[in-house]
MIDOSE-1310 file (N, C-alpha, C; in nm, 2 decimals, decimal comma, always signed):
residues 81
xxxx	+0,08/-0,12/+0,00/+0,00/+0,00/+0,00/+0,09/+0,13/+0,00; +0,24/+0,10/+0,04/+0,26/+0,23/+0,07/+0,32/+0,26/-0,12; +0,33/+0,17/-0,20/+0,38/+0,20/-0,36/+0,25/+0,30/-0,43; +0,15/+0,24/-0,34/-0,01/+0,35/-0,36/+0,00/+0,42/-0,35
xxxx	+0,04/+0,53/-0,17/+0,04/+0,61/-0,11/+0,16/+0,71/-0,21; +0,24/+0,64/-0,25/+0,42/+0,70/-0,34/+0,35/+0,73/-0,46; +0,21/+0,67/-0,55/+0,20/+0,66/-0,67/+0,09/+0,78/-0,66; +0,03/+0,81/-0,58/-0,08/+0,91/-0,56/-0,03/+1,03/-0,54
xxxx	+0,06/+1,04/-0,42/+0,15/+1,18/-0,43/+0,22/+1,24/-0,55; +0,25/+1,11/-0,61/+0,37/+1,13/-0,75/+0,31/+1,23/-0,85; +0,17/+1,15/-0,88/+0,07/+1,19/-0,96/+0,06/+1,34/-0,89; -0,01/+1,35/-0,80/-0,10/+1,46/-0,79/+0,07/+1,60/-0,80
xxxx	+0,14/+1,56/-0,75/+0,24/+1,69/-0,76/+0,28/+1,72/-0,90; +0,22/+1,63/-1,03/+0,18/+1,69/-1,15/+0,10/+1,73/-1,18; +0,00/+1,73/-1,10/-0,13/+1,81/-1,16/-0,21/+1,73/-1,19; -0,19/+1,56/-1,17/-0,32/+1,46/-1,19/-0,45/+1,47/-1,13
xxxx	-0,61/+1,50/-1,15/-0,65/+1,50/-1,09/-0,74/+1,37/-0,99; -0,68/+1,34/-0,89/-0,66/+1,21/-0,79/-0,77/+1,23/-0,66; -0,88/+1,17/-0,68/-0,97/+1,22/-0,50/-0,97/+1,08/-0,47; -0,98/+1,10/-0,35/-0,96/+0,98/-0,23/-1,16/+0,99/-0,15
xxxx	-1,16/+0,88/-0,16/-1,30/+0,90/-0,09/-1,28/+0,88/+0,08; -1,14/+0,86/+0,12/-1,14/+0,84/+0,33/-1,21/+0,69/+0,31; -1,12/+0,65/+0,45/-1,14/+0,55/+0,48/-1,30/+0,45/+0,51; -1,28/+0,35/+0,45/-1,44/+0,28/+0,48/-1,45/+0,25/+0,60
xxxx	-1,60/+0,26/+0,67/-1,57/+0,19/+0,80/-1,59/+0,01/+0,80; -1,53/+0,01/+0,88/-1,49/-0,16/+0,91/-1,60/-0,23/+0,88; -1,75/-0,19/+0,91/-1,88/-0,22/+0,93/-1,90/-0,22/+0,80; -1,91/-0,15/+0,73/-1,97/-0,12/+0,53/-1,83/-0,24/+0,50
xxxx	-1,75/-0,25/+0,53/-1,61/-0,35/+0,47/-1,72/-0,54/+0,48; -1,71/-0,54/+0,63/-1,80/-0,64/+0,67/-1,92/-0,62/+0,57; -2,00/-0,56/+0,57/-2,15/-0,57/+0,48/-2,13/-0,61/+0,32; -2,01/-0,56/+0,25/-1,93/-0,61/+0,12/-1,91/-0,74/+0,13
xxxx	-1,86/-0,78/+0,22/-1,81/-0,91/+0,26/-1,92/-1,01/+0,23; -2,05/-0,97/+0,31/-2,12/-1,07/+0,36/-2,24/-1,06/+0,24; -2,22/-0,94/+0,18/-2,31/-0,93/+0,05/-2,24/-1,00/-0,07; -2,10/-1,01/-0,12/-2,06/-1,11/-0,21/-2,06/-1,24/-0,17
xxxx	-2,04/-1,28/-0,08/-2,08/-1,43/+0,09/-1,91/-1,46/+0,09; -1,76/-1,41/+0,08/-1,68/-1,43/+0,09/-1,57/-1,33/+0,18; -1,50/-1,36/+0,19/-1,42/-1,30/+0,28/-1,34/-1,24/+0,16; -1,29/-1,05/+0,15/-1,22/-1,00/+0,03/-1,08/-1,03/+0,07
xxxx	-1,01/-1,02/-0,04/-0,86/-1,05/-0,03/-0,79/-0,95/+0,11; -0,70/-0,97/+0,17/-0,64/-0,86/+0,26/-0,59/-0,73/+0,22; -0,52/-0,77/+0,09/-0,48/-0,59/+0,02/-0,57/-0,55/-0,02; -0,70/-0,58/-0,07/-0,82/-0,51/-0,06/-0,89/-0,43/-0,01
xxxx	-0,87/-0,51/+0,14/-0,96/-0,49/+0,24/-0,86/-0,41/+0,31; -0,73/-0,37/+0,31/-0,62/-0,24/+0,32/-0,66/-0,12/+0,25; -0,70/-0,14/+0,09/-0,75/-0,01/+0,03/-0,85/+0,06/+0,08; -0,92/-0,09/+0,11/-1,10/+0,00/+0,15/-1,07/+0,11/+0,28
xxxx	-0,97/+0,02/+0,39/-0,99/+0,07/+0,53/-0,88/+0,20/+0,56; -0,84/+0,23/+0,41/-0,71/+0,34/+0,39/-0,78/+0,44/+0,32; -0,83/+0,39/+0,23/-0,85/+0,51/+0,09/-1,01/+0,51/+0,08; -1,11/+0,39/+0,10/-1,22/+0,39/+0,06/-1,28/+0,34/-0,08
xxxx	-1,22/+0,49/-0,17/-1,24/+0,44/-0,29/-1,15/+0,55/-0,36; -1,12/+0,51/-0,45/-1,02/+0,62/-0,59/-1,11/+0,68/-0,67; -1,11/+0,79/-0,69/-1,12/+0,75/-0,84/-0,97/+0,87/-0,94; -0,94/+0,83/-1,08/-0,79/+0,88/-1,09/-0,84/+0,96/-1,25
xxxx	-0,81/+1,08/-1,29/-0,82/+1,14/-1,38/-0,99/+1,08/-1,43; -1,07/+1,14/-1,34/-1,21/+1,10/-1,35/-1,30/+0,98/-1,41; -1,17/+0,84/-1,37/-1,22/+0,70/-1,36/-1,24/+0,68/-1,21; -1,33/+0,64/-1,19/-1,34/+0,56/-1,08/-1,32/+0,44/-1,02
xxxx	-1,24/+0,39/-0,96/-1,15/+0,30/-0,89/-1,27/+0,20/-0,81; -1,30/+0,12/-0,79/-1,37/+0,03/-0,72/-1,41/+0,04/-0,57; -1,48/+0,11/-0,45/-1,44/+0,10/-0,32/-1,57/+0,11/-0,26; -1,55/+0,18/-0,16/-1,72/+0,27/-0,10/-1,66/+0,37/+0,00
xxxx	-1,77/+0,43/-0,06/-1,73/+0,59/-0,04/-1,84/+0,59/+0,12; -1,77/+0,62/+0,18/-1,83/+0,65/+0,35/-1,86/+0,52/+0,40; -2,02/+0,52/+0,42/-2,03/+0,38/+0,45/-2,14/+0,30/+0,35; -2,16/+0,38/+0,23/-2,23/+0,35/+0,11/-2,18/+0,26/+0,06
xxxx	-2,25/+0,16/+0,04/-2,24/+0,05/-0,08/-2,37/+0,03/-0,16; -2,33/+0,05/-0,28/-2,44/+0,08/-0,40/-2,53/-0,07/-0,40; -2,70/-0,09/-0,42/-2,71/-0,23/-0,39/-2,65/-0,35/-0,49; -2,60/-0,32/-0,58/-2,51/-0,38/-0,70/-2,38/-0,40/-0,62
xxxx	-2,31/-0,47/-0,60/-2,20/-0,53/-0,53/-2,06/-0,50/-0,57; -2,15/-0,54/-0,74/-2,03/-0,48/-0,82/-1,92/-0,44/-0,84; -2,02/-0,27/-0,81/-1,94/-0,15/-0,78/-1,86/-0,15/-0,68; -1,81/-0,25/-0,60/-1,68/-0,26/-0,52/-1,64/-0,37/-0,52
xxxx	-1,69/-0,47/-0,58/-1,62/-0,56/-0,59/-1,63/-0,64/-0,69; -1,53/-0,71/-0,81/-1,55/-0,76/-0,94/-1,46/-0,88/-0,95; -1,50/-0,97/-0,96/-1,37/-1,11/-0,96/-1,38/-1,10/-1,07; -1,27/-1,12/-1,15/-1,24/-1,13/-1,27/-1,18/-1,27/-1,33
x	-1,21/-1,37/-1,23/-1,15/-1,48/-1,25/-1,29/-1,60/-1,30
């Protein structure tokens, strides 16, 4: 997380525009959890409880913003496997 923390500063001291949504609370982390029925990976569940959610030159990055989770799951979490 901290190559995140180094890659967000890097950016923004060029002028990228980078917003951070603040950390998720633990409780909305748990409700993600228990709404896809799995336990999320650990570096995941570091982004959520660090950053929330990204979004980076007006894409939006996967997370939940406060203690919102959209009822589509989706939007914060996507296995791609």
């Amino acid at each position: 997380m901290d190559e995140l923390a180094a890659a967000i500063a890097y950016h923004r001291r060029r002028g990228v525009p980078i917003e951070v949504a603040g950390p998720a609370p633990d409780a909305a982390i748990r409700t993600l959890e228990a709404r896809c029925g799995f336990a999320l990976p650990a570096s995941y569940r570091d982004f959520l409880a660090r950053l929330g959610a990204l979004s980076f030159r007006g894409r939006h990055l996967a997370g939940i913003v406060g203690d919102r989770i959209d009822n589509d799951s989706r939007c914060a979490w996507h296995a791609t496997e």
